[in-house]
C-alpha positions as CSV (number, residue, x, y, z in Angstrom):
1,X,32.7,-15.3,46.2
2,X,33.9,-11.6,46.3
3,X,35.6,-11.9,42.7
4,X,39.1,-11.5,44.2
5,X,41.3,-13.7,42.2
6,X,42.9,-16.2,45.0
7,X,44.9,-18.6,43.0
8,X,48.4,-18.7,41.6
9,X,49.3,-18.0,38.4
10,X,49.6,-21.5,36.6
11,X,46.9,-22.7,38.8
12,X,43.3,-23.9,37.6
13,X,41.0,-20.7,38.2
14,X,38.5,-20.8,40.9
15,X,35.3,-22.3,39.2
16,X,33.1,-19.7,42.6
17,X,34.7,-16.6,41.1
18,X,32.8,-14.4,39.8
19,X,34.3,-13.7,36.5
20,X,34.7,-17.6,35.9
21,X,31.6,-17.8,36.8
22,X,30.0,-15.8,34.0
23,X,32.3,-17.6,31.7
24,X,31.3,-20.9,32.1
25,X,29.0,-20.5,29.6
26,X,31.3,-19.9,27.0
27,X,32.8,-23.0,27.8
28,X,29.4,-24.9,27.3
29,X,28.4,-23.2,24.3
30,X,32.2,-23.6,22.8
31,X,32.2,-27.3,23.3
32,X,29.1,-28.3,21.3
33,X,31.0,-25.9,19.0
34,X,34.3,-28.2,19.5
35,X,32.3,-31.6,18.3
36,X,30.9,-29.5,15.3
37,X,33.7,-28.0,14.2
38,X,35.9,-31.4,14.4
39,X,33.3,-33.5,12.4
40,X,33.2,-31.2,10.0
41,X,36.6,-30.0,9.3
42,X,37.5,-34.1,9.2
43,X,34.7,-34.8,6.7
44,X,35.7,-31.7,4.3
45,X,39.4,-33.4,4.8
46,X,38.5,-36.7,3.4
47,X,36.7,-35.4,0.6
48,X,38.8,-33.2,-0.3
49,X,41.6,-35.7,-0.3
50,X,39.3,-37.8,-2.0
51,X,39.3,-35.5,-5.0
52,X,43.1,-35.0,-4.9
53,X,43.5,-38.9,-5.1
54,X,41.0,-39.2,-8.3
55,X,42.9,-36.2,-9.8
56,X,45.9,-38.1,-9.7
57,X,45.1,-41.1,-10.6
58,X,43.2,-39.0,-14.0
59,X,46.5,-37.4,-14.4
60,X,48.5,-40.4,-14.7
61,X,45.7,-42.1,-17.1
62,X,46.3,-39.4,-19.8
63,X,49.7,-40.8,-19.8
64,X,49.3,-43.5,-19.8
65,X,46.4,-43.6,-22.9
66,X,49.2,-41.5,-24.6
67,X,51.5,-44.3,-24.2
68,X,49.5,-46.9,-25.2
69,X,48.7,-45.1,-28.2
70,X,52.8,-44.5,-28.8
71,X,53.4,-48.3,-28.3
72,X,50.4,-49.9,-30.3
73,X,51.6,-47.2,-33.5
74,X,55.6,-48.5,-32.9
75,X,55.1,-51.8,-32.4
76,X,52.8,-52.1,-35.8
77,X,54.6,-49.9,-38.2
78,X,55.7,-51.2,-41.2
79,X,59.8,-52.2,-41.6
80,X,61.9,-52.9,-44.1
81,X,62.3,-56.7,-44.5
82,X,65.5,-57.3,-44.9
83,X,66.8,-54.6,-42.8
84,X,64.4,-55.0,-40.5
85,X,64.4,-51.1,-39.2
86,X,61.1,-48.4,-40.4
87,X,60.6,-47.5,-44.0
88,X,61.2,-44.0,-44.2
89,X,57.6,-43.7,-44.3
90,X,57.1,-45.6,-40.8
91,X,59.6,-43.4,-39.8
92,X,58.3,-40.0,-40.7
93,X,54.5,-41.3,-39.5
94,X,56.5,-42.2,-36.0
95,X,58.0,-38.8,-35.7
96,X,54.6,-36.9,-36.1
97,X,53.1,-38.6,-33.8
98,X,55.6,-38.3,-31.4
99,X,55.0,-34.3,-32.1
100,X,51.4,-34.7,-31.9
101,X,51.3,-36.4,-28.8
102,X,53.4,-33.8,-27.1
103,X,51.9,-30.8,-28.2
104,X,48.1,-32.6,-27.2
105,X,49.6,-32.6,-23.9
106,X,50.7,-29.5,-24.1
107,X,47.2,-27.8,-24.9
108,X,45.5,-29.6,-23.0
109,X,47.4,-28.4,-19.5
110,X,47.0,-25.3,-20.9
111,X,43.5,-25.2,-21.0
112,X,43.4,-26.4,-17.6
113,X,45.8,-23.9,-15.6
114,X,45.7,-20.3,-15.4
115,X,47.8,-17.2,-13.7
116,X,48.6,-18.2,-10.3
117,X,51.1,-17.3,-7.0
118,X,52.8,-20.5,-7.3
119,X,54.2,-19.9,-10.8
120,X,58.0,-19.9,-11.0
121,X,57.9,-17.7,-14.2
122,X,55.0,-17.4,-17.0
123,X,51.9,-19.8,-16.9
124,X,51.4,-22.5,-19.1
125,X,47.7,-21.1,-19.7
126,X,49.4,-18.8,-22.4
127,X,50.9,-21.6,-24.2
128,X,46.6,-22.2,-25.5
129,X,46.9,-18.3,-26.7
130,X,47.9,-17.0,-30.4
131,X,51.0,-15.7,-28.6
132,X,52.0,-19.3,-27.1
133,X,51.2,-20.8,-30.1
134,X,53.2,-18.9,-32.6
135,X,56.0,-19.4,-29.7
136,X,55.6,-23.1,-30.0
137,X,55.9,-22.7,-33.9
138,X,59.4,-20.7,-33.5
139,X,59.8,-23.9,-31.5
140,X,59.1,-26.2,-34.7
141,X,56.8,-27.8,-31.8
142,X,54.3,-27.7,-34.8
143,X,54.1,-26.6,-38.3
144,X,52.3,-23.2,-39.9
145,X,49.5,-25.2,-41.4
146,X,48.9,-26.6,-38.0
147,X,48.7,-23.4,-36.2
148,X,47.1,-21.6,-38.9
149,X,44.0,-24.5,-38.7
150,X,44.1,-23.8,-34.6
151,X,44.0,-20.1,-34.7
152,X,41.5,-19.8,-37.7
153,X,39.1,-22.8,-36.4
154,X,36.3,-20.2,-34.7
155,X,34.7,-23.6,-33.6
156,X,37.5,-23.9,-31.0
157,X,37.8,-22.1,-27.6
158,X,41.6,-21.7,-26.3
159,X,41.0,-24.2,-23.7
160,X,39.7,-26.6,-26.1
161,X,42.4,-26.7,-28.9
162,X,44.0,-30.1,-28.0
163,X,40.6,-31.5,-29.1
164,X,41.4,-30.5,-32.6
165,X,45.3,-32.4,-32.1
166,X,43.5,-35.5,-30.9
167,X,41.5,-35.7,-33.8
168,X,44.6,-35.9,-36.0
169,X,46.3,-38.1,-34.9
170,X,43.7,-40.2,-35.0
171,X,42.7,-39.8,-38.7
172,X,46.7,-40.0,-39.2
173,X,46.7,-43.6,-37.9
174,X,43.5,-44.3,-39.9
175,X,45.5,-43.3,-43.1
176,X,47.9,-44.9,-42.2
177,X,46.3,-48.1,-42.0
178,X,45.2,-47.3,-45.8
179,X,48.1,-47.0,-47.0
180,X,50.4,-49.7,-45.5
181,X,52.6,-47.4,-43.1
182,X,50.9,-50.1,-40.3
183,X,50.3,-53.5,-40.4
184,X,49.1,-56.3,-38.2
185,X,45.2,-56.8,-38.1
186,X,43.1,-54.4,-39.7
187,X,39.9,-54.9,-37.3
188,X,42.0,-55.4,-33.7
189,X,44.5,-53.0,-34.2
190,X,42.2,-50.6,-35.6
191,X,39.8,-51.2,-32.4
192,X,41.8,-51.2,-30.0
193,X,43.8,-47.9,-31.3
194,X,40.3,-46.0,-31.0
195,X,39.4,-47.3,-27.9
196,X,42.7,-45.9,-26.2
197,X,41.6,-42.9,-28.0
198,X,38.5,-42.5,-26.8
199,X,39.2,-43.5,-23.0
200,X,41.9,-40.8,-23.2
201,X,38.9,-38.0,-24.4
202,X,37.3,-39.3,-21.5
203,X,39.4,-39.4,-18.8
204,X,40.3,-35.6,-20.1
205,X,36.9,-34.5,-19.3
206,X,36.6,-36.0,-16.1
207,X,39.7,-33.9,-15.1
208,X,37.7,-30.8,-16.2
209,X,34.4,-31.7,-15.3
210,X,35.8,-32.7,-11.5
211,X,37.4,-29.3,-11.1
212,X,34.1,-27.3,-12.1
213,X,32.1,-29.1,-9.5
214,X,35.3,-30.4,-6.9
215,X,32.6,-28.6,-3.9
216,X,29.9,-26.6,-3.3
217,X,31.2,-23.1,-2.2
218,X,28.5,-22.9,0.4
219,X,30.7,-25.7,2.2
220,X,33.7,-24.1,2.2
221,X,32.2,-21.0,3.7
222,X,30.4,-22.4,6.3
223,X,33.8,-25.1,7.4
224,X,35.4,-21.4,6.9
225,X,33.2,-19.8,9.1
226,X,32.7,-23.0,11.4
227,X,36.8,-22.7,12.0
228,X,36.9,-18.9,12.8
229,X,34.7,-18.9,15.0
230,X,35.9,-21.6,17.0
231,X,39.3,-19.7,17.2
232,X,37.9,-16.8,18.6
233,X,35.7,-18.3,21.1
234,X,39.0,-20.5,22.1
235,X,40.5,-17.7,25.2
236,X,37.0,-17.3,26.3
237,X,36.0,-20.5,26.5
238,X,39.2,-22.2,28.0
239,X,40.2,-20.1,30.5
240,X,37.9,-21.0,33.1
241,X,39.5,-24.5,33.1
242,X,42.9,-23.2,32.5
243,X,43.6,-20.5,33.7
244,X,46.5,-18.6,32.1
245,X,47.7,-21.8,30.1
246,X,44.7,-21.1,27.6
247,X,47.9,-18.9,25.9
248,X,49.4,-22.1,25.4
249,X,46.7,-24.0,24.1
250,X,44.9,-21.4,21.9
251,X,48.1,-21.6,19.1
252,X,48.2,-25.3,19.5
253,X,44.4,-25.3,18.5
254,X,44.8,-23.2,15.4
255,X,48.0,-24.8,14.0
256,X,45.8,-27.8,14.0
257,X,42.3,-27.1,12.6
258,X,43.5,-23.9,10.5
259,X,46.2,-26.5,9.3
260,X,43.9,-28.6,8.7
261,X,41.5,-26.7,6.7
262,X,44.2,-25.3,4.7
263,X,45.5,-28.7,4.0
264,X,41.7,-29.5,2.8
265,X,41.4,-26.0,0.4
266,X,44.8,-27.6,-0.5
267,X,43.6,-31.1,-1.7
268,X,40.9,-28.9,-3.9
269,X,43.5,-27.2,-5.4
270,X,45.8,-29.8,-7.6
271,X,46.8,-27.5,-9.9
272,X,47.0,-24.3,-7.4
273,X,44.7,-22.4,-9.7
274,X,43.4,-21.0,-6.3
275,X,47.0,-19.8,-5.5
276,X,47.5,-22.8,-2.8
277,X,50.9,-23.4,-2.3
278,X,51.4,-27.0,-1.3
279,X,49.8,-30.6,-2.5
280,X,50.2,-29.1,-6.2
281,X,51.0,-31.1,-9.3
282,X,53.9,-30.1,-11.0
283,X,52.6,-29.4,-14.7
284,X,56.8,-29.1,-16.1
285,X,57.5,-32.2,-14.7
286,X,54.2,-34.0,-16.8
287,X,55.2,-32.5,-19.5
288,X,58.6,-34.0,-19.5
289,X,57.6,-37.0,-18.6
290,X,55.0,-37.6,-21.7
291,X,57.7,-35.9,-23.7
292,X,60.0,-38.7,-23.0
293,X,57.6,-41.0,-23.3
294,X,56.3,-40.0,-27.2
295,X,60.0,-41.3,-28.6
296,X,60.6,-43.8,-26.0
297,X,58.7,-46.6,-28.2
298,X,59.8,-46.1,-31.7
299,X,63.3,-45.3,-30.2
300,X,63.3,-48.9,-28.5
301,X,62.4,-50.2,-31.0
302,X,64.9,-49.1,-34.4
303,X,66.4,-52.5,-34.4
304,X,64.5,-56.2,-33.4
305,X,66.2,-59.4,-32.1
306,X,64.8,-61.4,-34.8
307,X,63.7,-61.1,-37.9
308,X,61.0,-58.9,-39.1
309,X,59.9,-61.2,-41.8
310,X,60.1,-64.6,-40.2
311,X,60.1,-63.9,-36.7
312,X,63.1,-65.9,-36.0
313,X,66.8,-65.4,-35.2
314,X,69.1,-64.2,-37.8
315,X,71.2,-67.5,-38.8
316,X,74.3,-65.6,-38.2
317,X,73.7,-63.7,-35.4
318,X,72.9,-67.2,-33.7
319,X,76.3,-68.9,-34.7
320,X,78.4,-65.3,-33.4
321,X,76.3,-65.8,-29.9
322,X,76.2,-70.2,-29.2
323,X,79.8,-70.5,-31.3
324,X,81.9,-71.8,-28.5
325,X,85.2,-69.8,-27.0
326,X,88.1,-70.4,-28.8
């Protein structure tokens, strides 16, 4: 009652001290904190990987339009009917939109990353400037004309160039239909070409309309602020029930919720835009993916099991395979 500290080191401080007394307090007031703090931090965790998971599954949706768009063009593109392979006109229509598909996804990750701490060299955001473009055109990744109509167009921002790419290739495909270079039904194939089309616009703005409204600010602050304070109250609040092992516990509390609401700032940060560090996307590793994926169609495709005419077998090619050994 004196305030003369009476128990060991290790040991659970007496609660009739007088300094533990006036701490108690602290205690109270930091464990209505406690259930606060961990309601909250767990909520801004689950929507924040909530927005990470939608992200993703955006992400893979632009690559998966763009391959649907690859495969319906490769699979109706006019062949030579005795040969059987592309006209040279197939062929050439193939090629650019191979290009066209890879340098939409190029622009449009452009437009959606900028200058960040977790860049291993220069970011991609320059690749939507005049100085990344005329780099992609020492790169033959598209043509003069091209660049010239993206640089002059005063209609188009930087981040919204690969609008401008869409567009072509789907007027290419319509011309093409005109002209022969694609055949198979003129109403389905046509349809269903311009609905992949337009999901793929879509899903592209949900990636950028998501990120300019992931969560309000105000939110982040006050989980921020919530955390912190939490934290600091921790030694205060603890030691009364224990003691000298509240050193102990206080580092094992802020691994955790600081962890945690790193890990959340983390989840809002898919592209690390916000310089996070971890839970990012790797932008190279799309890009080589969908570049591999414009040619893997057409290239699959230079030579069919059957006749392009008739549909059926090659006569010869049937007797080399069932002709029996010997």
């Amino acid at each position: 009652m004196d305030g003369s500290h009476t128990w060991t080191l290790l040991e659970v401080p007496d609660p009739n001290d007088r300094w533990v007394a006036r701490m108690k307090g602290f205690t109270t007031m930091w464990g209505y904190l406690l259930t606060m703090a961990t309601f909250t931090n767990s909520f801004f965790l689950s929507q924040a990987y909530g927005y990470w998971l939608a992200t993703k599954g955006n992400v893979r949706k632009v690559q998966g339009r763009l391959n649907d768009m690859s495969m319906l063009i490769a699979t109706h593109a006019q062949r030579d009917s005795e040969t059987g392979k592309f006209t040279p006109a197939s062929q050439e229509l193939l090629e650019k939109i191979a290009r066209w598909v890879r340098l939409y996804h190029m622009l449009f990750w452009a437009g959606q990353v900028r200058p960040a701490r977790g860049d291993n060299a220069c970011s991609y955001s320059m690749l939507r400037t005049e100085r990344g473009l005329r780099a992609l055109l020492k790169r033959q990744a598209l043509t003069p004309r091209e660049f010239n109509l993206l640089v002059e167009n005063s209609a188009l921002a930087e981040t919204a160039r690969h609008h401008a790419v869409l567009e072509w290739i789907v007027t290419r495909f319509v011309c093409a239909r005109r002209t022969g270079e694609l055949e198979g039904s003129p109403m389905a194939l046509e349809a269903r070409f311009l609905e992949e089309a337009c999901k793929l616009r879509a899903v592209c703005a949900s990636i950028t309309d998501d990120a300019s409204a992931r969560m309000p600010l105000s939110y982040v602050h006050l989980v921020q602020t919530l955390v912190d304070t939490l934290m600091v109250l921790a030694p205060f609040a603890l030691y009364p029930k224990l003691g000298v092992l509240t050193v102990l516990l206080c580092p094992i509390l802020i691994v955790f919720y600081g962890g945690f609401l790193q890990l959340s700032k983390s989840f809002l940060d898919p592209f690390g835009n916000g310089d996070s560090l971890s839970e990012n996307f790797s932008i190279s590793c799309l890009l080589c993916e969908t570049n591999a994926g414009s040619v893997r169609w057409f290239n699959a495709m230079q030579e069919l099991p059957f006749s392009a005419a008739t549909g059926a077998e090659p006569l010869a090619r049937r007797k080399k395979v069932w002709a029996p050994a010997g």
